[in-house]
C-alpha positions in Angstrom: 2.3 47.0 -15.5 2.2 51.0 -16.7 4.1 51.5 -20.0 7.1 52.9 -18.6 7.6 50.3 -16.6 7.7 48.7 -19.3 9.7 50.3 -21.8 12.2 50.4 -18.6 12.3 46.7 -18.3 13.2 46.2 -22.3 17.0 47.1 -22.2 17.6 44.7 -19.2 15.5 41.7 -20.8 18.0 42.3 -24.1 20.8 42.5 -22.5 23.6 39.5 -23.2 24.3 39.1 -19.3 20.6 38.7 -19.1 19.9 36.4 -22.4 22.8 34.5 -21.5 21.9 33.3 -18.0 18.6 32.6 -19.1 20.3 30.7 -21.8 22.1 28.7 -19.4 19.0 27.9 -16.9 17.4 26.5 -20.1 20.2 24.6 -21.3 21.1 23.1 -17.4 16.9 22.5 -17.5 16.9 20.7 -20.7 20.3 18.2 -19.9 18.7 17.3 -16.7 15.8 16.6 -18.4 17.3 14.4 -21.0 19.5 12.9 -18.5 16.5 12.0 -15.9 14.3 10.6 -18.9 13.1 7.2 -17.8 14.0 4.5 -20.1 11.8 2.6 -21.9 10.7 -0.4 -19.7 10.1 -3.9 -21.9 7.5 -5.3 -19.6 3.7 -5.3 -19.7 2.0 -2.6 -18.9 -1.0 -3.6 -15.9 -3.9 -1.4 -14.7 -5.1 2.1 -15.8 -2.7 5.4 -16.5 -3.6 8.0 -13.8 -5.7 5.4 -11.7 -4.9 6.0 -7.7 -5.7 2.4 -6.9 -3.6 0.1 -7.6 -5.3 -3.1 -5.6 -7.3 -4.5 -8.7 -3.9 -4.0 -11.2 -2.0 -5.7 -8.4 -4.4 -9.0 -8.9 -4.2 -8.6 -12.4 -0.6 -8.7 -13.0 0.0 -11.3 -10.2 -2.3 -13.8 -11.6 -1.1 -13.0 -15.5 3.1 -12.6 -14.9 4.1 -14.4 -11.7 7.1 -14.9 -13.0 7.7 -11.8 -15.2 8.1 -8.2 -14.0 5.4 -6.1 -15.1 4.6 -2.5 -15.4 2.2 -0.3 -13.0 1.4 2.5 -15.5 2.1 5.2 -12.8 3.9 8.5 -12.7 6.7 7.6 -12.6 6.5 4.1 -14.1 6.9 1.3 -11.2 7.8 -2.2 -12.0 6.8 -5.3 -10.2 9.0 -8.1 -9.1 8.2 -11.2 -9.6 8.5 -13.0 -6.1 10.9 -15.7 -7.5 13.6 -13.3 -7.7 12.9 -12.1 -4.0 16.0 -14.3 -2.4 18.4 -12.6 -4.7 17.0 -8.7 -4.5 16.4 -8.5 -0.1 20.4 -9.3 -0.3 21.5 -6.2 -2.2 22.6 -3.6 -0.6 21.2 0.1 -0.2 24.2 1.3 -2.9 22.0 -1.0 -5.9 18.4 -0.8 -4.6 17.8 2.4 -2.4 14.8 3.3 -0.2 16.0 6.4 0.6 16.3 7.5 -2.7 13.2 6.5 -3.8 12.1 8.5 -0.6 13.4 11.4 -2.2 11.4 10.9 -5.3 8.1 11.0 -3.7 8.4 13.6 -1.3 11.0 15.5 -3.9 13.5 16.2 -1.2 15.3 18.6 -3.5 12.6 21.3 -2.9 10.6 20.6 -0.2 14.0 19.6 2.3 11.9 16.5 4.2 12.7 13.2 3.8 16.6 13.7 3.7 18.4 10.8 4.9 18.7 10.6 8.4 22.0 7.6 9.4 22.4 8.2 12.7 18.7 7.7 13.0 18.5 4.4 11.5 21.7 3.7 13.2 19.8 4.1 17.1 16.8 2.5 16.1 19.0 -0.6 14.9 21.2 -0.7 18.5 20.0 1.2 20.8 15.9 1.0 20.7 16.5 -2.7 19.6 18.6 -3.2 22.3 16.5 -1.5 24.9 12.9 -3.0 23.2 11.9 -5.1 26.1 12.6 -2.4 28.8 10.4 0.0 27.2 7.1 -1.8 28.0 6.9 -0.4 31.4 7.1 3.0 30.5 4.9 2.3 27.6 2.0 1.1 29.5 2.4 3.5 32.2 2.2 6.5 29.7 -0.9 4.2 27.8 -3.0 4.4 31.1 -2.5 8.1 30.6 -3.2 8.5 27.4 -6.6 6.6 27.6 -7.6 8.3 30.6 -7.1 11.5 29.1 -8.7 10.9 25.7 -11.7 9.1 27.2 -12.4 11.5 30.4 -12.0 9.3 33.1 -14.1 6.3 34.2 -15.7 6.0 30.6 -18.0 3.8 32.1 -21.0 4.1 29.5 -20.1 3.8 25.6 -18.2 6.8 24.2 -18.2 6.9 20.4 -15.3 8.2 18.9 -13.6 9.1 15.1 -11.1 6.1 16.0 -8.1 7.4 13.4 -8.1 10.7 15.3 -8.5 9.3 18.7 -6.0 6.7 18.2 -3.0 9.3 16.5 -3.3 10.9 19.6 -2.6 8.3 21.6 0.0 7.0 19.9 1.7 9.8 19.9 1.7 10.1 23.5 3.1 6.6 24.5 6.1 7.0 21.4 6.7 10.7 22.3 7.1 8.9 25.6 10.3 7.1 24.3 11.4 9.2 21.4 11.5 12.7 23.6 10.3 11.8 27.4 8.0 13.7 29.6 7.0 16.0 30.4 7.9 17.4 26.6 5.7 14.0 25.1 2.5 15.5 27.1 2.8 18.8 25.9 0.0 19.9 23.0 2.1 21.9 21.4 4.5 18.9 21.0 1.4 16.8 20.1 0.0 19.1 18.0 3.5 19.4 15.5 4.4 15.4 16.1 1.1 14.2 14.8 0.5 17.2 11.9 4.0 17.0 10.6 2.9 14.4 8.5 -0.2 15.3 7.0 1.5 18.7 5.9 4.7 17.4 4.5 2.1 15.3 2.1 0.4 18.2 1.4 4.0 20.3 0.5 4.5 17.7 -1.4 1.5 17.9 -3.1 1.6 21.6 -3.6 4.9 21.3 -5.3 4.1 18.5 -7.9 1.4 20.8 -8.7 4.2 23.0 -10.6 6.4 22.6 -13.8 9.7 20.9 -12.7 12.1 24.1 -13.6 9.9 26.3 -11.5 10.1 24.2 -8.3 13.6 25.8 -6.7 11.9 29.2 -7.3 8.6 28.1 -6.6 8.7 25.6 -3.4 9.9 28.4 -0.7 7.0 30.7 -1.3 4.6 28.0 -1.1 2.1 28.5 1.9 2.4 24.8 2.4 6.0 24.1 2.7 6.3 27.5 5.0 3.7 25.7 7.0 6.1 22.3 7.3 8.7 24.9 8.1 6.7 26.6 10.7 6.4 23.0 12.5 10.1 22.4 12.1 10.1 25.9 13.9 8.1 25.2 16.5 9.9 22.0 17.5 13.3 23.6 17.5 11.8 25.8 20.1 10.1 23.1 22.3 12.9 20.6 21.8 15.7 23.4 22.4 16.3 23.7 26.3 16.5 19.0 26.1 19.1 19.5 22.9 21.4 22.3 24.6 21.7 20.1 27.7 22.7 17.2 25.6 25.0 19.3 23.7 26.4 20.7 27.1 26.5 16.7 28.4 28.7 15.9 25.4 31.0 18.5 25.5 31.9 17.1 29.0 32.2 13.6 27.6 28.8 12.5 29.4 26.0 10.8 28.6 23.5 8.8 30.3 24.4 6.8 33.2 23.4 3.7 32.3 23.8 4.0 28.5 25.1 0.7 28.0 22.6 -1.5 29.9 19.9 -3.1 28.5 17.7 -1.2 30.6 15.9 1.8 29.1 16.5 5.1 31.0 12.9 6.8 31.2 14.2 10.4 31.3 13.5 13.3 28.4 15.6 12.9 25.4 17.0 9.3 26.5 16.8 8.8 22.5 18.5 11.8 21.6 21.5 10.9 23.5 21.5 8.0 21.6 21.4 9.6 18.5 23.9 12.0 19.1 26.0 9.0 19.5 25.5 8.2 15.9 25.7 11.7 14.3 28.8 12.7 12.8 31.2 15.4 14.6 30.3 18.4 12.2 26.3 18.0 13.2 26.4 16.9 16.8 26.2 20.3 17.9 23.7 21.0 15.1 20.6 21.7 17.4 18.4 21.9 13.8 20.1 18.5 13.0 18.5 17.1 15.9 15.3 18.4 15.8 14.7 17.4 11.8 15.8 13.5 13.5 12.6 14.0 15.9 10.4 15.0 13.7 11.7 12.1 11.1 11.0 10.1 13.8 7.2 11.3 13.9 7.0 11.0 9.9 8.2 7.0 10.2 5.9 6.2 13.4 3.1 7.6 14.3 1.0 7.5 11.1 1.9 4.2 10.7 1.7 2.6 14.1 -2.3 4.4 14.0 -2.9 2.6 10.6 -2.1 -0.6 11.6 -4.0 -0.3 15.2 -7.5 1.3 13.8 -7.0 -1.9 11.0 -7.2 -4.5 14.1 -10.0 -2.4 16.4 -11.9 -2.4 13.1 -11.4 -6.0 12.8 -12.1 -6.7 15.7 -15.7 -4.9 16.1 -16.8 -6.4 12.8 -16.1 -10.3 14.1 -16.5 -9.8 17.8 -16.9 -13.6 18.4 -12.8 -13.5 18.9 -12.7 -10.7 21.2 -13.8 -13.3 24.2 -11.4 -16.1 23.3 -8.6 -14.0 22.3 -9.1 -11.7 26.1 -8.8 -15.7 27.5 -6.0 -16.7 25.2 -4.0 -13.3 26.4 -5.0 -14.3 30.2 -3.7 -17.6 29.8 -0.5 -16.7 27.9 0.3 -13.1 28.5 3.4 -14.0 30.9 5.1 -16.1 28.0 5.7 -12.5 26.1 3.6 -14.1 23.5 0.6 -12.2 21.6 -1.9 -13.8 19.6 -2.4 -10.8 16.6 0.8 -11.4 15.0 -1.0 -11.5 11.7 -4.0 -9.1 11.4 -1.5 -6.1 9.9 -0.9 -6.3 6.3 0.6 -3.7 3.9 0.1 -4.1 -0.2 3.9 -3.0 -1.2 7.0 -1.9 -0.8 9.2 0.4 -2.7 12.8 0.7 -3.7 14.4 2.6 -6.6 17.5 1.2 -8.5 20.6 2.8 -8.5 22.5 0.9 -11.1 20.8 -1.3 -13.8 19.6 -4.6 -11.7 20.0 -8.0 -14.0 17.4 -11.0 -12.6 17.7 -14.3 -12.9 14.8 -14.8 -14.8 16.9 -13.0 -17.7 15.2 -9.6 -17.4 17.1 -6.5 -16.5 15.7 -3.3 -14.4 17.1 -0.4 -16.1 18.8 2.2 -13.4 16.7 4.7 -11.9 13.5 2.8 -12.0 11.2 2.5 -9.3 10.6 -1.7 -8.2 8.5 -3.0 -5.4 7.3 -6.5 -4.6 3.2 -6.8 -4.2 3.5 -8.5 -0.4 -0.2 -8.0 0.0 -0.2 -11.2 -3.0 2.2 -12.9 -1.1 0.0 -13.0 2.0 -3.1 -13.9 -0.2 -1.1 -16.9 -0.5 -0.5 -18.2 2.8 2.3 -19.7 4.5 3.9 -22.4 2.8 2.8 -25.4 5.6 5.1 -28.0 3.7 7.7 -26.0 4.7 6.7 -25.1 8.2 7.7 -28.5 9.8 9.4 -31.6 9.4 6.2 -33.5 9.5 3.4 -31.5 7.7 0.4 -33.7 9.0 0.9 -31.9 12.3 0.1 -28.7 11.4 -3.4 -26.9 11.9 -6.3 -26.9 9.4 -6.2 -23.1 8.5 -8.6 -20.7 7.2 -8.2 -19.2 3.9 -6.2 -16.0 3.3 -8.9 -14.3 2.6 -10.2 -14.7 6.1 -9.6 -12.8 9.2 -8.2 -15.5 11.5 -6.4 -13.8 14.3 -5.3 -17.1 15.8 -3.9 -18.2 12.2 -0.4 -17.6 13.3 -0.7 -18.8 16.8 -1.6 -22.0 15.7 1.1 -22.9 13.3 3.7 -21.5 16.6 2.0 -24.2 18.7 3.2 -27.0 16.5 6.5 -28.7 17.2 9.8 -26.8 15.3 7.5 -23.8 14.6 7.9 -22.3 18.2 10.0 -19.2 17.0 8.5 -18.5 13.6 5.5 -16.4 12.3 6.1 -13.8 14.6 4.4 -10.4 14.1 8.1 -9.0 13.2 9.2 -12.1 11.5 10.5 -11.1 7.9 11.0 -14.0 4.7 10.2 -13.7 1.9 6.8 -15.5 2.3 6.1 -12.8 4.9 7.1 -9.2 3.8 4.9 -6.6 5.7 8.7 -5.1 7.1 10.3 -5.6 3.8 13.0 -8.9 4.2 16.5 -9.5 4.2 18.8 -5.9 4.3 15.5 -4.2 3.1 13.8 -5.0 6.5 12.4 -1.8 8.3 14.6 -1.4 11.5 11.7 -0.3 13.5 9.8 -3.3 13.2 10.4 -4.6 16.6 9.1 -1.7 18.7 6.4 -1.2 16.5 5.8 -4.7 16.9 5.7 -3.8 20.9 3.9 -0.6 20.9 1.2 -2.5 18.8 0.8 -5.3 21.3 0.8 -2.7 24.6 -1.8 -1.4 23.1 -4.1 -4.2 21.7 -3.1 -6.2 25.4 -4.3 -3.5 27.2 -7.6 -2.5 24.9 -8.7 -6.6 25.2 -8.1 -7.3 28.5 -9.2 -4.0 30.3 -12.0 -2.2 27.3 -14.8 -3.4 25.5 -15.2 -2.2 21.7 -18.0 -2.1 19.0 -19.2 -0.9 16.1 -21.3 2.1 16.3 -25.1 0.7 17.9 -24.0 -2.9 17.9 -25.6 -2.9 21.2 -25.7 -7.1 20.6 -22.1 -7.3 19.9 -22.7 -9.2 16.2 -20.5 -7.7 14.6 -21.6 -6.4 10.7 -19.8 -4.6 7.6 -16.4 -3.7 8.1 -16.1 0.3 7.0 -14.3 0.5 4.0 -10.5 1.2 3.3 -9.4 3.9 1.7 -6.6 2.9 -1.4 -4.3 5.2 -2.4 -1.4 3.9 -4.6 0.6 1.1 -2.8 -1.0 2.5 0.4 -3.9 1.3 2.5 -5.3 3.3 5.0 -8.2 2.8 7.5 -11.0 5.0 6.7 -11.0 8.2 8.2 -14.7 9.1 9.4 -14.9 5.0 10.8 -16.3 5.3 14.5 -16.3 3.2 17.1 -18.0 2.7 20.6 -15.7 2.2 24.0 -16.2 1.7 27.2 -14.3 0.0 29.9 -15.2 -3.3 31.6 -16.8 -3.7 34.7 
């Protein structure tokens, strides 16, 4: 800066106008600040300040408080439930124990603008794609077939190794683009591209902005290169998803909408799930062709990550204790027209979070101060197994199971196959002695086409592929590669490879 640049800048930076809004930044800054402090929390503290694995603190505090809420020592602070108290907390509503808020915490909504709350969403997911579940299998396997013959080249007769995670988010973004915006849109790369990338960017905006003092952040977050870049996909979506939008918005305006909209039946056509949604979205946004597109790519942040996660977890399962891949291909022969799947219970998730909105009073006598960040550790409650005397009037029926700790992929079926338990220990069964969707009001509205996506895909990858770990040319299986820990998150590794080829 030259000195009279300088000298020219001093009467502004003294003037009262100038000192005075700068006085009143400071002081807004300073309330919020005070206002936003977290409270003290009165519980013990479990596990290492700054650690980004929470696994080994989860084990501790679950065997040293099971009844007692303790303290990850996290930014911010999160709190364990004890899972005595679940009964009473999966019945509150969203108003005393938010996700979305606590959605806007992590991603910090306020600067980076994903991750807003998105009703009418939820709303279709709940009705409509509920509703409509069953008849999306069709068009799921159909658009599956494509998938694999496009990401495999063909005939894939000899072994093919692949990076599974990046093999499979394609995929999987092909067969739920194949619902959530219909072909040919769900084929398109460019569509691929943003649907599968969306994700991994708004993590790293996300990132980017944490990065930077908390009063900067509303100055700071637009100039980012990595929020422009979330904003560039938003971008590029509006202009791939505008010709579907405008011809909804044009259907609506007539009073139209799909012809058989209230069948159970699933229309295949593009953008069957936006006229659903527009539905659901209020008067003032259902013209709001942004709106829309911000609900797709929502849709994209929930689902595809996710659904990729738990599918890689099972394939790499699977290749490391191959001696269930034949039994489990007879098991689907023998049963696949009951609509029943044997893999029910091979997913698990370590936690779920919620953030309270008004100060939440337990009955073990503690009390959760408002504004604090809660979760219940459901990978402990899975280490314990179901609860058999509970399963069945007459407990001596039931199986002889394998410990927790085991992979059992028949665990589940085998409890089903004992009198009374027929319709329980599904894959998208919620209690509170199975919480991988959350339970109660708190369960994830998605779960059952997840549920069916995951089971189009697993049916169709034992009955019609062979799998194996990289050079297991004898099929014995071996070391599982290692997952990667992050927080509350568990994620398949990255770099894992796997052979494929289709049977004979």
């Amino acid at each position: 800066m030259s000195p009279a640049l300088f000298d020219e800048s001093k009467p502004m930076a003294m003037s009262p106008l100038f000192l005075g809004a700068s006085a009143l930044v400071i002081l807004a800054y300073c309330i919020k600040t005070i206002l936003s402090r977290h409270q003290k929390l009165d519980f013990p503290i479990v596990g290492k300040p700054g650690s980004v694995n929470w696994q080994e603190a989860l084990r501790e505090g679950a065997a040293r408080y099971p009844n007692t809420p303790f303290t990850l020592p996290s930014d911010p602070p999160i709190v364990v439930l004890p899972h005595c108290t679940n009964d009473e907390v999966c019945l509150l509503p969203e108003e005393k124990i938010s996700f979305q808020k606590e959605i806007e915490r992590i991603f910090l909504t306020a600067h980076t603008k994903f991750g807003k709350d998105a009703p009418a969403v939820v709303k279709t997911i709940k009705t409509d794609l509920t509703r409509h579940v069953a008849s999306t299998t069709g068009p799921l396997q159909d658009e599956l077939h494509y998938a694999l013959d496009t990401e495999f080249g063909g005939t894939c007769e000899s072994w093919t190794k692949v990076v599974l995670l990046q093999k499979v988010l394609r995929i999987v973004a092909l067969i739920s683009g194949r619902v959530f915006v219909g072909r040919p849109l769900s084929r398109n790369e460019e569509w691929l591209q943003t649907s599968i990338n969306y994700t991994a960017d708004c993590i790293k905006a996300k990132n980017a902005v944490v990065q930077w003092p908390a009063w900067t952040r509303y100055f700071v977050a637009p100039f980012l290169p990595e929020i422009q870049k979330v904003q560039a996909h938003t971008n590029k979506a509006a202009q791939l998803l505008k010709p579907v939008i405008n011809g909804y918005i044009r259907r609506f305006r007539k009073g139209k909408g799909l012809s058989r909209e209230l069948d159970n039946e699933f229309e295949d056509d593009q953008g069957a799930f936006i006229n659903w949604v527009m539905k659901y979205t209020s008067p003032e946004l259902k013209e709001n062709s942004y709106n829309l597109v911000v609900n797709q790519l929502t849709l994209s942040f929930a689902s595809i990550h996710t659904m990729s996660s738990a599918i890689c977890h099972i394939l790499l399962d699977f290749a490391s204790h191959p001696e269930f891949i034949a039994p489990l291909h007879k098991k689907i022969e023998q049963v696949i027209a009951k609509d029943r799947f044997e893999i029910d219970g091979s997913r698990k998730k370590s936690a779920s979070l919620r953030v309270t909105t008004a100060p939440l009073h337990l009955s073990t006598g503690h009390t959760i101060p408002k504004g604090t960040s809660v979760v219940y550790d459901s990978h402990a409650v899975n280490l314990a197994g179901p609860n058999i005397s509970s399963l069945a009037h007459d407990p001596s029926t039931m199986p002889k199971l394998d410990p927790p700790n085991v992979f059992s992929p028949f665990r589940f079926s085998s409890i089903r196959e004992t009198p009374g338990n027929e319709s329980k220990y599904q894959y998208v069964t919620t209690s509170k002695d199975s919480m991988n969707f959350g339970h109660g009001n708190h369960a994830c509205p998605g779960r059952f086409f997840a549920g069916v996506e995951i089971k189009v895909v697993m049916v169709e990858l034992l009955r019609n592929w062979e799998f194996r770990n990289v050079g297991d040319t004898e099929m014995k299986g071996g070391e599982r590669p290692g997952n990667i820990v992050l927080g509350n998150l568990i994620h398949p590794n990255p770099a894992a490879q796997l052979e494929f080829k289709r049977r004979a």
